[in-house]
Gaussian input, Z-matrix of N, CA and C with variables (Angstrom, degrees):
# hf/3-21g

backbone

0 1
 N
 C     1     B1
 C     2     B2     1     A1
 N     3     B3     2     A2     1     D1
 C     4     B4     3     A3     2     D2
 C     5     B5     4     A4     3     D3
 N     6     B6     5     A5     4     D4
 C     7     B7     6     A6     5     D5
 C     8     B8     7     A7     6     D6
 N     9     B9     8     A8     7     D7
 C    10    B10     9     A9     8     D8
 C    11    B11    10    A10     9     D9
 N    12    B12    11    A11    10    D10
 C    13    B13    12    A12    11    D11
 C    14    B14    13    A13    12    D12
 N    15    B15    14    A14    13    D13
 C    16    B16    15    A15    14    D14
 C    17    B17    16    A16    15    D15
 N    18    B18    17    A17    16    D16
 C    19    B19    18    A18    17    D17
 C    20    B20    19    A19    18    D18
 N    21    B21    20    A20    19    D19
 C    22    B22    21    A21    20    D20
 C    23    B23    22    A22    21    D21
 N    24    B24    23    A23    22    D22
 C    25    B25    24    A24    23    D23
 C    26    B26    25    A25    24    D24
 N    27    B27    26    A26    25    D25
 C    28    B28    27    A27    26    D26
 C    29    B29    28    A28    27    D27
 N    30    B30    29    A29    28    D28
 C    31    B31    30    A30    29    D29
 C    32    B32    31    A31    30    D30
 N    33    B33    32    A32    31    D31
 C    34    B34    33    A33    32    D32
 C    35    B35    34    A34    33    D33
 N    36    B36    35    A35    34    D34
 C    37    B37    36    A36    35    D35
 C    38    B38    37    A37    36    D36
 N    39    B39    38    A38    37    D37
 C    40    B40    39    A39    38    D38
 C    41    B41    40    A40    39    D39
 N    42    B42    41    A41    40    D40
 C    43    B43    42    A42    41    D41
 C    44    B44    43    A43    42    D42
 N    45    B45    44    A44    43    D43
 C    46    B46    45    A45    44    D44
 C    47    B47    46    A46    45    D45
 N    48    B48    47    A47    46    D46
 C    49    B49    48    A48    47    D47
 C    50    B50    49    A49    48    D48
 N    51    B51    50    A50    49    D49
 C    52    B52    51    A51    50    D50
 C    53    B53    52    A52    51    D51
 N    54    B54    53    A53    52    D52
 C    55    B55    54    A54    53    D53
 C    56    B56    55    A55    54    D54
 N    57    B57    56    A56    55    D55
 C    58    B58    57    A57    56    D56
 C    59    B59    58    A58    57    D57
 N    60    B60    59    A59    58    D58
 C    61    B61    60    A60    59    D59
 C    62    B62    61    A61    60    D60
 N    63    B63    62    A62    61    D61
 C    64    B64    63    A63    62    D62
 C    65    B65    64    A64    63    D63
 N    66    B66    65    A65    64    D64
 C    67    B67    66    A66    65    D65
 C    68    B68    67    A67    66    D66
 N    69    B69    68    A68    67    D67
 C    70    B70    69    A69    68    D68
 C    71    B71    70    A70    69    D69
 N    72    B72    71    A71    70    D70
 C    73    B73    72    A72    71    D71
 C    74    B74    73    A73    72    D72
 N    75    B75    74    A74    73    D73
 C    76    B76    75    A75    74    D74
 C    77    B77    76    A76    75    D75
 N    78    B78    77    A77    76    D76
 C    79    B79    78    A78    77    D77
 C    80    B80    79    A79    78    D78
 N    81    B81    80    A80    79    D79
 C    82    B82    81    A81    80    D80
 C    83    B83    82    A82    81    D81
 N    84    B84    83    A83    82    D82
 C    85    B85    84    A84    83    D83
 C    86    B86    85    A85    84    D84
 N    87    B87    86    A86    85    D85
 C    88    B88    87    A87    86    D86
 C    89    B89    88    A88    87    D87
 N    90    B90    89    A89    88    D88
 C    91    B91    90    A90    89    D89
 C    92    B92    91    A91    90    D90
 N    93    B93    92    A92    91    D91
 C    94    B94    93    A93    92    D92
 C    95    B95    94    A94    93    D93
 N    96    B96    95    A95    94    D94
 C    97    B97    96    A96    95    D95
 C    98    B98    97    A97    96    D96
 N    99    B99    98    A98    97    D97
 C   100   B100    99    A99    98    D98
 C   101   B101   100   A100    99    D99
 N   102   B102   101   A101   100   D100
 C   103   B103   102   A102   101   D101
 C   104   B104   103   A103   102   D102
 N   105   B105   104   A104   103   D103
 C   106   B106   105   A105   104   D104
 C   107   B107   106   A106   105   D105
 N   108   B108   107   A107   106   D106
 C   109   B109   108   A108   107   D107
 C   110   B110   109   A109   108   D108
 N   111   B111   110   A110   109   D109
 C   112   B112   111   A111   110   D110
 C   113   B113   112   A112   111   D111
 N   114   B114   113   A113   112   D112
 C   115   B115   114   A114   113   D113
 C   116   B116   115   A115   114   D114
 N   117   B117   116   A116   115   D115
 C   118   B118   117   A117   116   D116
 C   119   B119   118   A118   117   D117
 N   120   B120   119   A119   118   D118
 C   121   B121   120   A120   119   D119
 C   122   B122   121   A121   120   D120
 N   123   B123   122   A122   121   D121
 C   124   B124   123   A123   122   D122
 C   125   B125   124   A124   123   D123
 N   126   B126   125   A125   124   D124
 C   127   B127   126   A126   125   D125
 C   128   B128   127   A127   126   D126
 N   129   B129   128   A128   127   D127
 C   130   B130   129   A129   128   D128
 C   131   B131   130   A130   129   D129
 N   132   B132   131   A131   130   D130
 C   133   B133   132   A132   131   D131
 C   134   B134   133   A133   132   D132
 N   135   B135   134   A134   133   D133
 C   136   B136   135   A135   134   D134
 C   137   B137   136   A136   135   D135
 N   138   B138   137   A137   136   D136
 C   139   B139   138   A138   137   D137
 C   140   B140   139   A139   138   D138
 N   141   B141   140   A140   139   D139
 C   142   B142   141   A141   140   D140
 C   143   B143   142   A142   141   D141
 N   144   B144   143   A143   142   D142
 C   145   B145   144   A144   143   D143
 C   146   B146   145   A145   144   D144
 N   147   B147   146   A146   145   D145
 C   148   B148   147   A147   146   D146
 C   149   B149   148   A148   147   D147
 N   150   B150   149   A149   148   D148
 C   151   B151   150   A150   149   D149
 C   152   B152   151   A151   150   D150
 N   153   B153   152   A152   151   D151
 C   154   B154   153   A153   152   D152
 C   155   B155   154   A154   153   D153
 N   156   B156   155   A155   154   D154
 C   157   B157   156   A156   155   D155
 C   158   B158   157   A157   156   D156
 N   159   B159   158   A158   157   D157
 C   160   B160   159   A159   158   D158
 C   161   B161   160   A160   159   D159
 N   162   B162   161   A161   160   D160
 C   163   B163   162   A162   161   D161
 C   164   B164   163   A163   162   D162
 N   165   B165   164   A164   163   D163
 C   166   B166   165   A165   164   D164
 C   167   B167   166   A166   165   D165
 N   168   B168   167   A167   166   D166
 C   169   B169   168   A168   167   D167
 C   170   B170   169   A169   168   D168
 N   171   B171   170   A170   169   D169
 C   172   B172   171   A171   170   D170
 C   173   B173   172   A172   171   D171
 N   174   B174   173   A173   172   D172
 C   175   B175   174   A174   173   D173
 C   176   B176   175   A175   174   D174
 N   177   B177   176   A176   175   D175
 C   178   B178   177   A177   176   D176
 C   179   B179   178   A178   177   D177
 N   180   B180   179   A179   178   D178
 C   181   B181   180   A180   179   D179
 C   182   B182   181   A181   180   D180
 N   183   B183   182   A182   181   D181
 C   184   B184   183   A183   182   D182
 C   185   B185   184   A184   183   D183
 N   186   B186   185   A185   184   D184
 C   187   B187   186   A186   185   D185
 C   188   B188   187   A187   186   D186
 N   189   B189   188   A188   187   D187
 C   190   B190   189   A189   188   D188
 C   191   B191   190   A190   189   D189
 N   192   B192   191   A191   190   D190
 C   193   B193   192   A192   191   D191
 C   194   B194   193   A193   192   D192
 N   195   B195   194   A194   193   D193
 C   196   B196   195   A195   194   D194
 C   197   B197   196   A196   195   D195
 N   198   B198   197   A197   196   D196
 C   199   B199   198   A198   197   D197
 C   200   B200   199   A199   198   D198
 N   201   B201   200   A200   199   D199
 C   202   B202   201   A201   200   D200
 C   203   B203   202   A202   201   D201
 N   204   B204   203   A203   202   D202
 C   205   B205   204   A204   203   D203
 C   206   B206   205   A205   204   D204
 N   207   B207   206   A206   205   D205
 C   208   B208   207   A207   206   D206
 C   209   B209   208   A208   207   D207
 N   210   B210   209   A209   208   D208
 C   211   B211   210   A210   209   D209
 C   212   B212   211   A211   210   D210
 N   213   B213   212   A212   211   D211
 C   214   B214   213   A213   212   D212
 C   215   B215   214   A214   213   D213
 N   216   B216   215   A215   214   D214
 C   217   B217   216   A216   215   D215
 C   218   B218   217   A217   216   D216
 N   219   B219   218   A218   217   D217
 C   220   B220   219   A219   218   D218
 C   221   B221   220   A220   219   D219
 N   222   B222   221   A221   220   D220
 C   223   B223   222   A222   221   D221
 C   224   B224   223   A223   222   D222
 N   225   B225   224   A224   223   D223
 C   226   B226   225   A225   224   D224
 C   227   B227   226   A226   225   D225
 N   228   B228   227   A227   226   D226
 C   229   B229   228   A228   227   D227
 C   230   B230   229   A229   228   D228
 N   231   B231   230   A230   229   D229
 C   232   B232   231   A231   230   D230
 C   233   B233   232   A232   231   D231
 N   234   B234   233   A233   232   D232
 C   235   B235   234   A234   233   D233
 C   236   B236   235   A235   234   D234
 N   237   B237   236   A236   235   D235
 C   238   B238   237   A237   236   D236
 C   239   B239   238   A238   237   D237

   B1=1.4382
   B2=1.5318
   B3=1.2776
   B4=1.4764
   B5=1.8973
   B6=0.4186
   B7=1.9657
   B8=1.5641
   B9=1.5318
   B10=1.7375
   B11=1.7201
   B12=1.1016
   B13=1.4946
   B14=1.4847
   B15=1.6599
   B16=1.2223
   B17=1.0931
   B18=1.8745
   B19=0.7709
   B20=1.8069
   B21=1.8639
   B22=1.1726
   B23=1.4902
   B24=0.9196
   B25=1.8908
   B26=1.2005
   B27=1.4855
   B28=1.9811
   B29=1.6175
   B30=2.1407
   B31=1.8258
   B32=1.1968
   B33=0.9034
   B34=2.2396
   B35=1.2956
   B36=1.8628
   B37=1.2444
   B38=1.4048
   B39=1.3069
   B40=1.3984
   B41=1.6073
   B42=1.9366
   B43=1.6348
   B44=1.4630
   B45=0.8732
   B46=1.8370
   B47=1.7300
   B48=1.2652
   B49=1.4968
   B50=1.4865
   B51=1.6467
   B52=1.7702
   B53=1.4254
   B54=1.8862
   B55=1.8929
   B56=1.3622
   B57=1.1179
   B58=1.3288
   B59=2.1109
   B60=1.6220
   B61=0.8459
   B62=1.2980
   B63=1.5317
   B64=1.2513
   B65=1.8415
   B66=1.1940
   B67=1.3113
   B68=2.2494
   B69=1.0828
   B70=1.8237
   B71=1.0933
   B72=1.4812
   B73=1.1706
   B74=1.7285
   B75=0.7896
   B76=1.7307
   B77=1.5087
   B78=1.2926
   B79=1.2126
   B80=1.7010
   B81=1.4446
   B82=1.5504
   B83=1.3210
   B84=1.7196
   B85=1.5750
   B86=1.6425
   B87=1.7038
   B88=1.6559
   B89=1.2562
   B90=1.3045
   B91=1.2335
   B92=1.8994
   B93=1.9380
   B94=0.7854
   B95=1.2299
   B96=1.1082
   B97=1.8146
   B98=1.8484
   B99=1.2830
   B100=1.5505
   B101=1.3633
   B102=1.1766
   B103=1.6283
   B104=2.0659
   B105=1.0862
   B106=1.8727
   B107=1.9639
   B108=2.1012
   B109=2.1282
   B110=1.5414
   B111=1.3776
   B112=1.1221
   B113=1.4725
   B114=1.7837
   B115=1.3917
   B116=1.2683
   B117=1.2444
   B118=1.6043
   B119=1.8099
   B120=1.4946
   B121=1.7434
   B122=1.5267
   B123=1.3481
   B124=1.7072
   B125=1.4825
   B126=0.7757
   B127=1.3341
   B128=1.9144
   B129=1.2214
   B130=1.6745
   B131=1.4139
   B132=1.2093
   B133=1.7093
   B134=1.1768
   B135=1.4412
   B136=1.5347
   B137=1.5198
   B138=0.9653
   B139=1.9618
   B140=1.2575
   B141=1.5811
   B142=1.1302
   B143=1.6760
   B144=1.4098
   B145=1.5545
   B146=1.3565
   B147=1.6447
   B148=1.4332
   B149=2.0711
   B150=1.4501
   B151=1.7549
   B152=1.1655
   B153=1.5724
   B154=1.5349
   B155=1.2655
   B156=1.1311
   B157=1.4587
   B158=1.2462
   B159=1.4555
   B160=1.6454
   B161=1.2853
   B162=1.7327
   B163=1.2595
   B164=1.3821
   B165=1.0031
   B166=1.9902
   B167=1.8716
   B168=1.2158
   B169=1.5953
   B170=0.9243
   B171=2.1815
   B172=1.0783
   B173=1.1844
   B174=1.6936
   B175=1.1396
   B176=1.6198
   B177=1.1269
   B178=1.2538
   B179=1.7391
   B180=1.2440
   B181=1.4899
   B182=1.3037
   B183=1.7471
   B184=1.2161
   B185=1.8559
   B186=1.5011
   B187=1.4380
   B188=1.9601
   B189=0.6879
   B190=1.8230
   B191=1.7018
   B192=1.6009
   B193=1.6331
   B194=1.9425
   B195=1.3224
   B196=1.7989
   B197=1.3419
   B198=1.2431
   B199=1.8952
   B200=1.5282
   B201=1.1687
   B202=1.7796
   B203=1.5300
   B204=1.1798
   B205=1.5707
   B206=1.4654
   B207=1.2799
   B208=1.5653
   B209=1.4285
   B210=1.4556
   B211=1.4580
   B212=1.6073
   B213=1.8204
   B214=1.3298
   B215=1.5111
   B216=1.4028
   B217=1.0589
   B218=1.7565
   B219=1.4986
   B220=1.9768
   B221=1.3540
   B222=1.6835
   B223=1.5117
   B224=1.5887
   B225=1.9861
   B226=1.6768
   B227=1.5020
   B228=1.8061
   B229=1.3504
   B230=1.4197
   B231=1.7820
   B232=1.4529
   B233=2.0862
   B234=1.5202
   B235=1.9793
   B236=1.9132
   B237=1.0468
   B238=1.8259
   B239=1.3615
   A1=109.60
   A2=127.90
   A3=142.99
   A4=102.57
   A5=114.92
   A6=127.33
   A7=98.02
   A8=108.68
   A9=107.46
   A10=91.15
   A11=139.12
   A12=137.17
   A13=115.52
   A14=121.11
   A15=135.99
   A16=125.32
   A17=139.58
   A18=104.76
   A19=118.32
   A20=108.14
   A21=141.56
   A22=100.50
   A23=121.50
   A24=116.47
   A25=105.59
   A26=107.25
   A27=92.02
   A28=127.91
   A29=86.12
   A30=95.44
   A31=126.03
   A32=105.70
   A33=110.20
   A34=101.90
   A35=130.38
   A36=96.99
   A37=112.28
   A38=127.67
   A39=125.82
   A40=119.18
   A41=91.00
   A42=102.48
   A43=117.07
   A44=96.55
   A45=91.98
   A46=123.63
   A47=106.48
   A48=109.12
   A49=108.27
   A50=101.85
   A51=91.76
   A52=117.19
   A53=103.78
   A54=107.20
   A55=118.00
   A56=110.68
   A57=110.91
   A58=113.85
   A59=106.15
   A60=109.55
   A61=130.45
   A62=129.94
   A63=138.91
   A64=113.41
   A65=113.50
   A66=101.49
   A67=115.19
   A68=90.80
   A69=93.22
   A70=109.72
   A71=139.71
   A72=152.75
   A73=120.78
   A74=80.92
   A75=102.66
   A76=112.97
   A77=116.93
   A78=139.63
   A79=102.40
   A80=112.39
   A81=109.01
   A82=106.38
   A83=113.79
   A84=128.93
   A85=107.46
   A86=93.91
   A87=108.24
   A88=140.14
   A89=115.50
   A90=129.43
   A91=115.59
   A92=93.09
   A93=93.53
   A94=148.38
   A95=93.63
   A96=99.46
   A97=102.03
   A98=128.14
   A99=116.72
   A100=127.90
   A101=126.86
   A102=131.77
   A103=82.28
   A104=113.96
   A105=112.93
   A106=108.76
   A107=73.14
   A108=80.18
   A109=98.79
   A110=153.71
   A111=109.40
   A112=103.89
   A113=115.61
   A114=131.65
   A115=99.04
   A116=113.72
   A117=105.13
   A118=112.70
   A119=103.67
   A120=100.09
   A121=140.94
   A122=103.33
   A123=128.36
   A124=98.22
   A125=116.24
   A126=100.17
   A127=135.51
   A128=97.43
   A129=85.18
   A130=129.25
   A131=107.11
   A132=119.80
   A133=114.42
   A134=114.91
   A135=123.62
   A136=135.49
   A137=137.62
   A138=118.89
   A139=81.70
   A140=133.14
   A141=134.87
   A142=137.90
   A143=82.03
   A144=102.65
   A145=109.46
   A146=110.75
   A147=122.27
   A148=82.77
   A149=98.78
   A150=73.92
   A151=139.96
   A152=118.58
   A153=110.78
   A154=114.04
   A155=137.08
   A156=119.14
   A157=127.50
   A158=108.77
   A159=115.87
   A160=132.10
   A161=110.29
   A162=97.42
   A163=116.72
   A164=115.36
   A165=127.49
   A166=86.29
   A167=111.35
   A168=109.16
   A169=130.78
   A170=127.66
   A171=132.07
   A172=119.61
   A173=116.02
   A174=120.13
   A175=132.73
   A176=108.94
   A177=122.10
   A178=96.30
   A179=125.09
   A180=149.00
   A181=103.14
   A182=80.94
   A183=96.99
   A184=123.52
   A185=97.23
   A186=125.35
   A187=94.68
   A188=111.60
   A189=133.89
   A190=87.82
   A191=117.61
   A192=111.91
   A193=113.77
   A194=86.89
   A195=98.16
   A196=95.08
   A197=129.30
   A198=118.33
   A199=98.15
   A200=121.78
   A201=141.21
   A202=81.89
   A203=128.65
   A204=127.71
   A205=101.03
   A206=109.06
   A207=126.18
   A208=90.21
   A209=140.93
   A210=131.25
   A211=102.79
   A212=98.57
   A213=100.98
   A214=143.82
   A215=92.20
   A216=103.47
   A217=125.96
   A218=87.25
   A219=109.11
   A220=123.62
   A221=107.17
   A222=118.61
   A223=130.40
   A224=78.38
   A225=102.30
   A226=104.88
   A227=116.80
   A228=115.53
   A229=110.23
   A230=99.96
   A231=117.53
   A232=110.27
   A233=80.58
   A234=86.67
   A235=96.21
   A236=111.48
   A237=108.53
   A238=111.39
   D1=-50.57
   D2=152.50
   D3=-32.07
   D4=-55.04
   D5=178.54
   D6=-48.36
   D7=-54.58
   D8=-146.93
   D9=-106.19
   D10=-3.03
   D11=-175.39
   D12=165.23
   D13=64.41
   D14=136.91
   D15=-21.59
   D16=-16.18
   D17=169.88
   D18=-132.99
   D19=38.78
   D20=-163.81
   D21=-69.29
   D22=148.00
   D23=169.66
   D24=-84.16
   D25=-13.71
   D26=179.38
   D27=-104.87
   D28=0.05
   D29=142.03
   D30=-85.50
   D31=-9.34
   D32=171.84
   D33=-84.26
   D34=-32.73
   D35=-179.99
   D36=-93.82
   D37=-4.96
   D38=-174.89
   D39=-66.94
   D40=-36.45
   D41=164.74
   D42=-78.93
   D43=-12.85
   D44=166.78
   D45=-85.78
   D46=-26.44
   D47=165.61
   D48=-70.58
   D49=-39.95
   D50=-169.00
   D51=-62.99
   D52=-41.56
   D53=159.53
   D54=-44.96
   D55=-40.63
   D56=-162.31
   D57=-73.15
   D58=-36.10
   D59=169.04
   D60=-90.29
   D61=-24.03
   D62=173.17
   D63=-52.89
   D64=-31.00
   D65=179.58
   D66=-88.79
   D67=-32.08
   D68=156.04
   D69=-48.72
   D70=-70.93
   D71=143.00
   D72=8.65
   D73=-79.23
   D74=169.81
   D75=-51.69
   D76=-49.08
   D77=173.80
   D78=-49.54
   D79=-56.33
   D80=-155.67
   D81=-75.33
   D82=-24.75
   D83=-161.84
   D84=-68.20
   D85=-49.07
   D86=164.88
   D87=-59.37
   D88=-25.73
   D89=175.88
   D90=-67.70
   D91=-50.04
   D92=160.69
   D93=-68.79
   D94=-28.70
   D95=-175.91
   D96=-82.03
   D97=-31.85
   D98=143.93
   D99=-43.54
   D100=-35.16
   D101=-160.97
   D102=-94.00
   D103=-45.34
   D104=167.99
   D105=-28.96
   D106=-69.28
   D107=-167.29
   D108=-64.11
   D109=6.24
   D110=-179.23
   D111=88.09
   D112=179.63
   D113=163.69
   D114=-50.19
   D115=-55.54
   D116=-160.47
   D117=-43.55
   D118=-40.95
   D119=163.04
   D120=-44.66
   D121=-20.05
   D122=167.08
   D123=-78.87
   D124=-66.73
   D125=-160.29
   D126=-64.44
   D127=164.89
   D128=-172.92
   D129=-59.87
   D130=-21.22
   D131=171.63
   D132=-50.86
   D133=-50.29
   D134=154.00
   D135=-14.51
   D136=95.69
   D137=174.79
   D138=-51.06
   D139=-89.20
   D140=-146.21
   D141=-25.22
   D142=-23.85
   D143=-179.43
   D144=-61.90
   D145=-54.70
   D146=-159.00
   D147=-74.12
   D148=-82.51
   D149=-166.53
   D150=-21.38
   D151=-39.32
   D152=165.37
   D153=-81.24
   D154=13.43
   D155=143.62
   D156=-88.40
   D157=-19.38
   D158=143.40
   D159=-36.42
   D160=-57.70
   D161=179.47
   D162=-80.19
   D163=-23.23
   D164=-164.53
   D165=-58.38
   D166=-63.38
   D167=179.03
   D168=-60.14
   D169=7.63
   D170=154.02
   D171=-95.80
   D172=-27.38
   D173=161.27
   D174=-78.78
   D175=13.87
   D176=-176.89
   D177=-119.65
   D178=-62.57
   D179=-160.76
   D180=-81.66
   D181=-138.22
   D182=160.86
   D183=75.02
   D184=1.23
   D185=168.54
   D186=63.34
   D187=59.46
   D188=167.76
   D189=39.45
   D190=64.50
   D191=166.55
   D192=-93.93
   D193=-0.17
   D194=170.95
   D195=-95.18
   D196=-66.78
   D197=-177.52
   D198=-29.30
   D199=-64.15
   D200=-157.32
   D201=-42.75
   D202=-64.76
   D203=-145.52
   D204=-68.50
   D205=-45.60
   D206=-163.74
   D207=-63.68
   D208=-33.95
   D209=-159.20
   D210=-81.21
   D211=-45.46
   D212=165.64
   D213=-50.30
   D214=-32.33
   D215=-179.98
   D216=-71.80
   D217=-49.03
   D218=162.66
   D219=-43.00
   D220=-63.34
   D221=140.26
   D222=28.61
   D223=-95.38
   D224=-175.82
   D225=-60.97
   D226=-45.45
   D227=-151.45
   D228=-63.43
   D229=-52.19
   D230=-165.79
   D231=-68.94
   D232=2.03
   D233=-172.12
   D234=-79.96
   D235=-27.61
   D236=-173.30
   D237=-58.53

């Protein structure tokens, strides 16, 4: 879609759902795959640990770039 009209509003909002959803995403994969390892997934020895505190602080933070998407996203819809 990026290829055939880069500069469409309904490729800005499609990439804004995909931002918007890829980090939930991310979120559920980690959780799980912690709740897999056990304690040992809490802890710092873990990679896993640190990435999901990566994402938790985008989904929490992250200076409101999920609001951003959501406006975008509203935007396009409420523009028809």
């Amino acid at each position: 879609m990026m290829d055939r009209n880069p500069d469409s509003q309904e490729t800005a909002m499609l990439a804004a759902m995909s931002k918007l959803t890829a980090p939930q995403v991310a979120f559920d994969i980690s959780k799980a795959v912690m709740m897999w390892m056990g304690a040992y997934g809490y802890s710092k020895d873990a990679l896993i640990e640190m990435g999901f505190r990566g994402i938790v602080s985008y989904l929490v933070g992250a200076e409101g770039a999920m609001n951003v998407m959501k406006l975008i996203i509203a935007k396009r819809l409420f523009q028809d």
